[in-house]
C-alpha positions as CSV (number, residue, x, y, z in Angstrom):
1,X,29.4,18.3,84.4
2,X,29.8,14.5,83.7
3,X,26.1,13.8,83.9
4,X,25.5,17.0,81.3
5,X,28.3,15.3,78.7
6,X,26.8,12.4,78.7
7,X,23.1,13.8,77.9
8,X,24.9,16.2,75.5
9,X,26.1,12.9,73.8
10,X,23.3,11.6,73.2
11,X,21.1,14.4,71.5
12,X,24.4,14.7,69.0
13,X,24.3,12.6,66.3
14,X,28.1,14.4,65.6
15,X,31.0,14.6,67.7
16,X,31.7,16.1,71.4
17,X,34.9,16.4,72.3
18,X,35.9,16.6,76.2
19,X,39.4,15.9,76.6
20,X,41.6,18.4,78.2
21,X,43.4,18.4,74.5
22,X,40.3,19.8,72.5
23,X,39.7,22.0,75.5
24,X,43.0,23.8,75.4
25,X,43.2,24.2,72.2
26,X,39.4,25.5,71.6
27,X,40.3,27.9,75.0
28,X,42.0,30.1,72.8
29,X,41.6,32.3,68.8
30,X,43.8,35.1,67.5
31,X,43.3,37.4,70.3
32,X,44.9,38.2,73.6
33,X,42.4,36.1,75.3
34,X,41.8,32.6,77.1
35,X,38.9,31.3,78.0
36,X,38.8,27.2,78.4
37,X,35.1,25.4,77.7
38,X,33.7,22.5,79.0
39,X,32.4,21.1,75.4
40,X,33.0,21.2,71.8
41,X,30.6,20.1,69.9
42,X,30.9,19.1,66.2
43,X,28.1,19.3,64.5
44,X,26.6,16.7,62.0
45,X,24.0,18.6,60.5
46,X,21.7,21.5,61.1
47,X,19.6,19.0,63.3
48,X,22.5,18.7,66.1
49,X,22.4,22.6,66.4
50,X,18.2,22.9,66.9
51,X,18.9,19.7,69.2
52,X,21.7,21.5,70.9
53,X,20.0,24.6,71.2
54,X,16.9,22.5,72.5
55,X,18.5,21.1,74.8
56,X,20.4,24.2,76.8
57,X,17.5,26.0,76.7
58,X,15.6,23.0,78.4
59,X,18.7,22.7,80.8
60,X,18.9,26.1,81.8
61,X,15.4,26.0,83.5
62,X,16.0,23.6,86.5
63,X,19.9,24.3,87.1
64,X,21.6,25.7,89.6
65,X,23.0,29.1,89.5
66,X,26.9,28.0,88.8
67,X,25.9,25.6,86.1
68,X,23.5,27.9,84.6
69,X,26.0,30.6,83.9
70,X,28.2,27.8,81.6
71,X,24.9,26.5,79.7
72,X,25.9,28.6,76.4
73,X,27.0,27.8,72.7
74,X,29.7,30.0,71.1
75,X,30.2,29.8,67.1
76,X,33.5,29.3,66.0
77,X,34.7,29.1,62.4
78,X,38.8,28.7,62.2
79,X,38.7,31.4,65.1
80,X,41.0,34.0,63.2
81,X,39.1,36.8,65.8
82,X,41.4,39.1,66.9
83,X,38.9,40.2,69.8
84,X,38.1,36.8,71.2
85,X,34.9,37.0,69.9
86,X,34.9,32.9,69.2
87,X,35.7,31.2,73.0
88,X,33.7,30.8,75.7
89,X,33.3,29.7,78.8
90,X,30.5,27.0,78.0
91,X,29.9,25.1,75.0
92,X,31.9,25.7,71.7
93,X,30.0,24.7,68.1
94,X,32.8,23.9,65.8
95,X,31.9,24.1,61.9
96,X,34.5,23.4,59.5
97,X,34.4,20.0,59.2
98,X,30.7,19.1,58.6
99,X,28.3,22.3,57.6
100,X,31.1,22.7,55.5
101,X,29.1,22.7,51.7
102,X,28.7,24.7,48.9
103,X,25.3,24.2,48.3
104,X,24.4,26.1,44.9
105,X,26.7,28.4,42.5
106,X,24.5,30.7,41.0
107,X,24.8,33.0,37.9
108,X,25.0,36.2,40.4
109,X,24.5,34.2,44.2
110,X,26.0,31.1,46.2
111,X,24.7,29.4,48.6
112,X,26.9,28.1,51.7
113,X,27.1,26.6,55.0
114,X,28.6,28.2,57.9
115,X,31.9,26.1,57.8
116,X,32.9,27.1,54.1
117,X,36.3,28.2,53.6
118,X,36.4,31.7,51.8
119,X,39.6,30.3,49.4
120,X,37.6,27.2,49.1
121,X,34.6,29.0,47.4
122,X,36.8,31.7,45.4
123,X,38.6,28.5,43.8
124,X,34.9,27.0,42.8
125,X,34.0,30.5,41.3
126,X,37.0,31.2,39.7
127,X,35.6,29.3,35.9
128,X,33.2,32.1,35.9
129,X,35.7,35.0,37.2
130,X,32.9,36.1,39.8
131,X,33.7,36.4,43.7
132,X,32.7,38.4,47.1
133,X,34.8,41.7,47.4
134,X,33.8,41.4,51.0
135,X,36.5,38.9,51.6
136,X,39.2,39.3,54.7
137,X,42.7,39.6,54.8
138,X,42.4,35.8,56.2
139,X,40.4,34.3,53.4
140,X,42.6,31.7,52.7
141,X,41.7,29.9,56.0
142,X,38.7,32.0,57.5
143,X,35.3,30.5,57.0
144,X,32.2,32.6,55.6
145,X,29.9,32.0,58.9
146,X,33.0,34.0,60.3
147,X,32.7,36.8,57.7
148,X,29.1,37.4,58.8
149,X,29.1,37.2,62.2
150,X,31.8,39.7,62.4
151,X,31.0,42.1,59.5
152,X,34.6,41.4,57.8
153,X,36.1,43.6,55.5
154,X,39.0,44.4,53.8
155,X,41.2,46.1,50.4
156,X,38.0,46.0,48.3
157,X,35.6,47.4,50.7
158,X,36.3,51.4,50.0
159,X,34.5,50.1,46.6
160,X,32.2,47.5,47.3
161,X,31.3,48.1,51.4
162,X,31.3,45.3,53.8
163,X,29.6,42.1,54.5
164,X,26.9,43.6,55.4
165,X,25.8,44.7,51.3
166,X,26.5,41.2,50.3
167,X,24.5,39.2,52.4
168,X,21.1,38.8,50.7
169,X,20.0,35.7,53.3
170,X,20.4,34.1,56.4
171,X,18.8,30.4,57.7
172,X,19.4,30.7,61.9
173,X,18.5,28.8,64.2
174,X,16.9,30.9,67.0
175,X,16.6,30.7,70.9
176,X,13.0,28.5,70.5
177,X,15.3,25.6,68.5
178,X,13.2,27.2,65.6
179,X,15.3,27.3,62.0
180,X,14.3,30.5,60.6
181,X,15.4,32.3,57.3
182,X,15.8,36.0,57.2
183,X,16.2,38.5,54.0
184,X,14.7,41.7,53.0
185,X,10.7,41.6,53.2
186,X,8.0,44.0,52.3
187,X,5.9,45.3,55.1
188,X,3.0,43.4,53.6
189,X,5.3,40.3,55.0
190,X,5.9,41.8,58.0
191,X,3.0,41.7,59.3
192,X,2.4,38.1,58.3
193,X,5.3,37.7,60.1
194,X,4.0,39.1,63.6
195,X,0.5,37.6,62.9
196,X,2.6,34.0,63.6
197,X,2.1,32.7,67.3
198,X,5.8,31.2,67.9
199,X,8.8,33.2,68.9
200,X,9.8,34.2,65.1
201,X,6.8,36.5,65.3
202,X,7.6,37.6,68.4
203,X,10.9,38.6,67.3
204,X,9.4,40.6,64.6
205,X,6.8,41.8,66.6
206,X,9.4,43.4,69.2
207,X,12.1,44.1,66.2
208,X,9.3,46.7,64.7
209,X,8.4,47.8,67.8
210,X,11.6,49.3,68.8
211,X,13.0,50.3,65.3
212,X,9.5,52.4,64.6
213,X,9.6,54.2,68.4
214,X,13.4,54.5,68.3
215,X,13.8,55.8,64.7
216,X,15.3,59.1,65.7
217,X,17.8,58.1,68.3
218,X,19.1,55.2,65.6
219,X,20.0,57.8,63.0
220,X,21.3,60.5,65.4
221,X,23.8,58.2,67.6
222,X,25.3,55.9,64.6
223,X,28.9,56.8,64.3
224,X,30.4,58.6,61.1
225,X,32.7,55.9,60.0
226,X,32.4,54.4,57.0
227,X,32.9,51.4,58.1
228,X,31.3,49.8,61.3
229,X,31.5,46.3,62.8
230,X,30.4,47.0,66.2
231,X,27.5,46.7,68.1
232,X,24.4,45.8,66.9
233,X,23.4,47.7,63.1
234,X,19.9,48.8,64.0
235,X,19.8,51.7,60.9
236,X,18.7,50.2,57.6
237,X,16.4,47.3,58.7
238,X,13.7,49.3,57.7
239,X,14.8,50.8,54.5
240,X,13.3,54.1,52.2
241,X,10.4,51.8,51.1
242,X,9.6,50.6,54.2
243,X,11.2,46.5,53.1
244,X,11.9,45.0,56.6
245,X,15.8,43.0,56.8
246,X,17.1,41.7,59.8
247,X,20.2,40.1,57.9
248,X,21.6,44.3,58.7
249,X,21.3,43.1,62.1
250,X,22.4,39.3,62.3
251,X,25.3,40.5,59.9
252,X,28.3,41.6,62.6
253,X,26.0,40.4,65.8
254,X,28.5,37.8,66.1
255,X,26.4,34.8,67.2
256,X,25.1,36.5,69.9
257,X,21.0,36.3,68.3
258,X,21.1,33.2,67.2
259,X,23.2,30.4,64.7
260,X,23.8,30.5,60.9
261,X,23.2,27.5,59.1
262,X,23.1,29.0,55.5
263,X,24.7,31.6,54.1
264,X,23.0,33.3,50.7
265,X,25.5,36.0,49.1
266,X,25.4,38.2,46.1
267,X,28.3,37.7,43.8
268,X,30.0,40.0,41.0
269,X,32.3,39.4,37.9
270,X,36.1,40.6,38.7
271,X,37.5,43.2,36.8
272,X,39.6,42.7,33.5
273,X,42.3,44.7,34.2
274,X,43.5,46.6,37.3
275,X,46.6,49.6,38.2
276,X,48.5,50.4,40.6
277,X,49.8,53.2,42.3
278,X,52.4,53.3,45.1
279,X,53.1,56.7,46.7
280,X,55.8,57.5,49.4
281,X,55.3,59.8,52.2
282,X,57.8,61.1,55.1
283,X,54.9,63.6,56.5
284,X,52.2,60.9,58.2
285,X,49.4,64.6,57.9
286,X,50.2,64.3,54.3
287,X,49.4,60.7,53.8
288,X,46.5,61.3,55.2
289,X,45.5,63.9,53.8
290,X,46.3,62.8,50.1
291,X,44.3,59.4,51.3
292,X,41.6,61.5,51.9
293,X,41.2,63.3,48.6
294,X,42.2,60.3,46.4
295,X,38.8,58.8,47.5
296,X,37.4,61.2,45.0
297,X,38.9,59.4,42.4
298,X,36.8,56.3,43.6
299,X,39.9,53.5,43.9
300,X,39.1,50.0,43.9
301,X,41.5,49.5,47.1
302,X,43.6,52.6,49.6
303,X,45.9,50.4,51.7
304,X,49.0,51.8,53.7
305,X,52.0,50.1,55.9
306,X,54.2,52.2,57.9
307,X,58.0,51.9,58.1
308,X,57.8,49.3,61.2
309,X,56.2,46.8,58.5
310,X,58.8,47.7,56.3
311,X,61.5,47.2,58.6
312,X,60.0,43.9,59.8
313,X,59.6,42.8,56.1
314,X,63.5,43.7,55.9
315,X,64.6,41.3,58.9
316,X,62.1,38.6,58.0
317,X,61.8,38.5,54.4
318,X,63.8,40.6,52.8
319,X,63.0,40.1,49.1
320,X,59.5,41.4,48.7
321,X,61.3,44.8,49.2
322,X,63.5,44.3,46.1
323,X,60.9,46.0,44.4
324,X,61.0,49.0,45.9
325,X,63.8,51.7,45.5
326,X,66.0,53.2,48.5
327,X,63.5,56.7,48.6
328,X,60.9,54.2,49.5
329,X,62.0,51.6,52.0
330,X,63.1,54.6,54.1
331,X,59.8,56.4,54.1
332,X,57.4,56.7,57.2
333,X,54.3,55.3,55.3
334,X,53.6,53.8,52.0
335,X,50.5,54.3,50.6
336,X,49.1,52.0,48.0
337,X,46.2,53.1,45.4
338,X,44.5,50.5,43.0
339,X,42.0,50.9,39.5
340,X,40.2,48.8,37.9
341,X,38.1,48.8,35.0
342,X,37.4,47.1,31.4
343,X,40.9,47.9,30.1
344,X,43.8,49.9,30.4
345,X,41.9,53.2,28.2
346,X,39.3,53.0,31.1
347,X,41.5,53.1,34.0
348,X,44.3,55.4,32.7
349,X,42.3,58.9,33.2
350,X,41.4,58.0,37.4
351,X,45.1,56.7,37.0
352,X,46.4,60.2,35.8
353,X,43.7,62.2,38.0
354,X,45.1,60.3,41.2
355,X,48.8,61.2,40.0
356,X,47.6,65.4,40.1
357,X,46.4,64.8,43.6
358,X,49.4,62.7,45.4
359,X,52.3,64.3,43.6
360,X,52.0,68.1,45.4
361,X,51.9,65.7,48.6
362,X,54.0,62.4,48.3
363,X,57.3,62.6,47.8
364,X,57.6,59.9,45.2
365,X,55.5,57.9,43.4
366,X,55.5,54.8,41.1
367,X,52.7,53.1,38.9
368,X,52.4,50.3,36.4
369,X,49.8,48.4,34.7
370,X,51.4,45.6,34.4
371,X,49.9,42.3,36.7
372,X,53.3,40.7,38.1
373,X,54.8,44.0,38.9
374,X,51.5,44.9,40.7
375,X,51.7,41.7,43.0
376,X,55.0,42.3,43.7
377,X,54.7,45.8,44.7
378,X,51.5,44.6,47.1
379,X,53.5,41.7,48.7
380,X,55.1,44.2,51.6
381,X,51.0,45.6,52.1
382,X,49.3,41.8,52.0
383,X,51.8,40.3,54.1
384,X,52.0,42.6,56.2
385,X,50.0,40.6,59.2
386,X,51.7,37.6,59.1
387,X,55.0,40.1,59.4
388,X,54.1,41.1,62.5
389,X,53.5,38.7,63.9
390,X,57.8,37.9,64.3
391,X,58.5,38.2,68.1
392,X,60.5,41.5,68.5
393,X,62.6,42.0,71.4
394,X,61.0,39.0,73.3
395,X,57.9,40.9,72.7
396,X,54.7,40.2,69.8
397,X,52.6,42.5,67.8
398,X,49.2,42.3,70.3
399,X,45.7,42.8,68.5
400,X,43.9,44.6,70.9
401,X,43.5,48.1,69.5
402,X,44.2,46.5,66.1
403,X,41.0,48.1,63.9
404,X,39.6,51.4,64.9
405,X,38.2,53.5,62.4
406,X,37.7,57.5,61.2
407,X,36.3,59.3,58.6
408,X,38.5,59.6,56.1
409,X,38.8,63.1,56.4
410,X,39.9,62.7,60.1
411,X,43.1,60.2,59.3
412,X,45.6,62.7,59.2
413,X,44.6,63.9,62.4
414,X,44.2,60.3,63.6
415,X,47.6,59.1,62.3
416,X,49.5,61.5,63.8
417,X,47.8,61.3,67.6
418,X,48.1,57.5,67.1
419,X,52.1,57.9,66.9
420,X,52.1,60.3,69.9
421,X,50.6,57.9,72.3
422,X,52.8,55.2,71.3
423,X,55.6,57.4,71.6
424,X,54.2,58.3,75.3
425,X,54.2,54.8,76.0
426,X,57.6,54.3,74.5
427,X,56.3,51.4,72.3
428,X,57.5,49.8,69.4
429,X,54.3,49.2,67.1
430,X,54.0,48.4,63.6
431,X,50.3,50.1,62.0
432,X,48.9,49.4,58.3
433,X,45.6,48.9,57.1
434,X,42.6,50.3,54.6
435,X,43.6,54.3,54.2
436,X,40.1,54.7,52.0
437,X,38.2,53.4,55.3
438,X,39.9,55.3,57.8
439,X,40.9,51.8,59.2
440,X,44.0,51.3,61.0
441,X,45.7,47.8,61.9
442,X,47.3,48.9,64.8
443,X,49.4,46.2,67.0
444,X,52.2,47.3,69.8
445,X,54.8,45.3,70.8
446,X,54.1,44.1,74.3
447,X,55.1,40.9,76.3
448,X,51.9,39.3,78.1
449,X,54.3,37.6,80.7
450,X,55.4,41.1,81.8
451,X,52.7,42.6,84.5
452,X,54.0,46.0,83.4
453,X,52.7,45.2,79.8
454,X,49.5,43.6,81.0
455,X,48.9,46.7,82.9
456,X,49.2,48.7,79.7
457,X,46.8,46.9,77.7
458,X,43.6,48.4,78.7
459,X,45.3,51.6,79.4
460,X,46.2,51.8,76.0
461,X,42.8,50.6,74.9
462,X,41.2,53.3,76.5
463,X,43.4,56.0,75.3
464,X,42.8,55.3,71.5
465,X,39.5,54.1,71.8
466,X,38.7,57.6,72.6
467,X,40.1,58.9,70.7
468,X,39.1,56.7,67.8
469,X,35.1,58.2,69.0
470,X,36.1,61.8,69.6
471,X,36.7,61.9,65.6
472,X,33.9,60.6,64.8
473,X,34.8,56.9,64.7
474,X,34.7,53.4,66.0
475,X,36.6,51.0,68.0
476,X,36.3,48.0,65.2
477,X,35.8,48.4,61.3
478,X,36.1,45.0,60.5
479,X,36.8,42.8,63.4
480,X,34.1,43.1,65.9
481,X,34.0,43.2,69.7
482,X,34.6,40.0,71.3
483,X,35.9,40.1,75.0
484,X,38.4,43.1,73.9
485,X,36.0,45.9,72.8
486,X,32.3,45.0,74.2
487,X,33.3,46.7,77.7
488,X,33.7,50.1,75.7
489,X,30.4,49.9,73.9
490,X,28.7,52.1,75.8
491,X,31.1,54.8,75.5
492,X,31.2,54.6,71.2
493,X,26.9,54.4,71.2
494,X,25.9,56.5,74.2
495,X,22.1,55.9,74.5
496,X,22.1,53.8,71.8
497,X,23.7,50.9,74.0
498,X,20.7,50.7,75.5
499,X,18.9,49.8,72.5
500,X,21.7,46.7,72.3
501,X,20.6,45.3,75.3
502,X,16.8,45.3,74.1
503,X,18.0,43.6,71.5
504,X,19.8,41.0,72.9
505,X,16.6,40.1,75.0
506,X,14.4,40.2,72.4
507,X,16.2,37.7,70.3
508,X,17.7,35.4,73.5
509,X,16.2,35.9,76.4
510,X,18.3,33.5,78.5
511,X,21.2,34.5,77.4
512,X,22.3,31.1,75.9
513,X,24.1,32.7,72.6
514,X,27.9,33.9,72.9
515,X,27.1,35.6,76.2
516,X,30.2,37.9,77.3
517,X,29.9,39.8,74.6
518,X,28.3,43.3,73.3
519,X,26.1,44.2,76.0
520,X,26.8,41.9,79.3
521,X,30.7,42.0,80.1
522,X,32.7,44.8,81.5
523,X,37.2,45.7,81.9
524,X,37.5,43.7,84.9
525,X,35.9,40.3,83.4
526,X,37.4,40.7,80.2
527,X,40.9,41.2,82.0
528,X,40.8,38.0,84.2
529,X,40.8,36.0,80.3
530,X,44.4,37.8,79.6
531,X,46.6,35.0,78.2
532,X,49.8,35.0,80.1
533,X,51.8,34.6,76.5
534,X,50.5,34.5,73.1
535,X,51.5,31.6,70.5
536,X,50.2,32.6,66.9
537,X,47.8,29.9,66.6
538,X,47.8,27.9,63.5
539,X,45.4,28.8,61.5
540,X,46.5,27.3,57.9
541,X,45.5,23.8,58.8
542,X,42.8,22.3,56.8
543,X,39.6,21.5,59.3
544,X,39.2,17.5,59.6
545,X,36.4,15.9,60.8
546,X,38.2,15.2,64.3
């Protein structure tokens, strides 16, 4: 590889890093996973990626098999990915830390570079009071390439959906070393598009091809969660009049079509005032069930924690409880319920209609209006993560079946199986997440040094995965596949997998983007990148340029 660095170095006006320092430390992101590269490569500008992409592609012609296989580029933003969805095997593009800008505020829009920090940009909007209710759990230290590439979600997105309906356009560079911008286009522009005699018209020339002849099997085989981050989203790039967007599909494809160099998002004002409800629950089918119909009384956020978070939140930090009265620290599961609106007058009626719905089912409730008691009864919910992340029993909280999805109306059903194969396994776990979304954060306690507990894993994986699809769901909401949840693809999409893998040649057809992921990997590879511990990596650490 010596000869390859040294050619690599000289196409890069940026930085590439080879030492076994950079290597170890770009081998890993939040998941269970470790995979060490050869490269990292920080780019300059958006001229380093088209000359990096140029150049693999070139490369991969003339060499050999066992070289061939490495000659990839994998997208990484501050690698929060639970499902290892950021390292590679090959080359790893690093972007905070140059395509780092915000490059226009707009009254409703901004436009960004991949490497922007999601606090970073909420702190320039915040004189205007606008932001993206998209935004992560991570945001303070998660970058917006990140967001799009996996689909993120999170409290806000029972209200305002995903990503994926914020995302108005995309600049990528493709497999050809061609920058191209996607966005919604009419079909007039479409087939100006495939008149073009380059591989952007090829792309949409396929893309049409196989939505138009597959149109049927699209609709019929897309899961009924409301909220979907894996595979590839082949249903609304052709919409009801007939406008063409491929940012549905680049949204969540996590770098596996191409490489984002601009990010274009819609932005709204925040709310004036928001409320809070907090509802206890000792009966996990009545928290769900309540979740369920509170959805009719269209909430702004549905969160949950069960009592593992709580009693985590007890050892390690003890005072965000305070707020909280005995009846509710020892409940099974909390169940959090948020308005919003112009003013108190506005919210109070959904506030009141909420209270008729829980009260026959929780067994206490509290509510207030008022914005410090509001944070301080969310601390325990939003902090949740970070909790459980506390080593328990020489054991750590392992994201690997850590965001399946239901319907709504199938949580109840979902909560309840979810404790009885943990119970089966006689595991510890600790579960919260998005109630409204039928999303669970799910992590058991396991110790990646014990065989036993490796041997679990997929075990495990496989149990709730199908059972996740049996109710109608999917294996990720918000986090994407990565090397954990690509080998059960085929099992959540059926025949629609094989649309994936179309796909995935139409838009790289050497297989030079984050291969190892979606459509080419399977249990056995993905288990030989098992870490044999897992440190919490540090993600809070500002990006530099080194």
């Amino acid at each position: 590889m010596e000869n390859l660095i040294e050619e690599l170095k000289n196409v890069i006006k940026g930085e590439v890093l080879t030492d076994d320092k950079s290597l170890e430390h770009y081998s890993t992101d939040g998941s269970v996973f470790e995979m060490k590269p050869w490269a990292i490569v920080l780019p300059k500008d958006k001229n380093d990626i088209i000359n990096l992409v140029k150049f693999i592609s070139k490369k991969k012609i003339t060499a050999n098999e066992e070289i061939k296989s490495r000659l990839s580029i994998t997208s990484r933003g501050k690698a929060t990915d639970q499902a290892g969805g950021p390292i590679n095997d090959g080359i790893i593009l690093r972007f905070p830390g140059y395509l780092d800008k915000i490059l226009e505020i707009g009254e409703d829009f901004v436009r960004v570079e991949p490497g922007v920090i999601w606090s970073d940009l909420f702190d320039k909007l915040a004189s205007s009071n606008r932001y993206i209710p998209a935004y992560p759990a991570s945001y303070k230290f998660a970058t917006l390439g990140g967001g799009v590439a996996n689909n993120c979600g999170g409290e806000k997105t029972v209200k305002y959906g995903s990503m994926r309906d914020w995302v108005e356009s995309l600049k990528i560079v493709i497999a050809s070393g061609e920058e191209i911008e996607v966005k919604k286009i009419s079909q007039k522009e479409v087939l100006q598009k495939q008149s073009q005699d380059n591989f952007e018209g090829e792309i949409y020339r396929q893309m049409s091809d196989l939505i138009v002849s597959n149109f049927n099997l699209i609709n019929n085989y897309q899961p009924k969660a409301n909220k979907i981050s894996t595979g590839y989203w082949l249903k609304d790039i052709i919409d009801d009049d007939n406008n063409f967007d491929l940012t549905k599909l680049i949204t969540g494809s996590q770098g596996t079509l191409g490489i984002i160099t601009e990010i274009k998002l819609k932005t709204i004002l925040r709310a004036p005032k928001t409320a809070l409800m907090v509802l206890a629950f000792d009966d996990l089918a009545k928290a769900g069930q309540a979740s369920y119909e509170l959805l009719k009384t269209k909430p702004s956020a549905l969160e949950f924690v069960d009592k593992f978070v709580i009693d985590i939140t007890r050892r390690a930090e003890p005072e965000l409880l305070n707020v909280f009265s005995q009846e509710f620290l020892n409940s099974k599961l909390l169940v959090l319920v948020e308005f919003e609106g112009e003013n108190q007058q506005a919210i109070k009626p959904m506030m009141e209609e909420a209270k008729k719905i829980a009260q026959p089912l929780a067994k206490a409730l509290v509510e207030t209006y008022d914005e410090k008691e509001e944070n301080d009864l969310w601390a325990v919910r939003r902090s949740a993560a970070v909790l459980a992340e506390k080593p328990y029993h020489n054991k750590a909280a392992l994201p690997f079946i850590e965001d399946s999805a239901v319907p709504p109306e199938n949580l109840a059903k979902y909560l309840t199986s979810i404790y009885e194969i943990m119970n089966k396994y006689k595991l510890d776990f600790s579960v919260w997440g998005h109630a409204g979304n039928g999303n669970l954060h799910l992590q058991p306690f396991l110790n990646l040094a014990d065989s036993a507990d490796r041997d679990k894993l997929f075990k495990i994986a496989d149990e709730v995965y199908k059972l996740a699809i049996s109710l109608g769901g999917v294996i990720s909401a918000e986090h994407n596949d990565g090397l954990m949840r690509s080998p059960f693809l085929r099992e959540e999409f059926g025949p629609l997998y094989n649309l994936f893998v179309e796909v995935k040649k139409i838009f790289d057809p050497e297989n030079i983007f984050n291969p190892h992921k979606k459509i080419d990997v399977d249990i056995d590879f993905s288990k030989r990148y098992l870490r044999h511990n897992y440190d919490i990596p540090d993600f809070g650490v500002k990006p530099n340029k080194s």
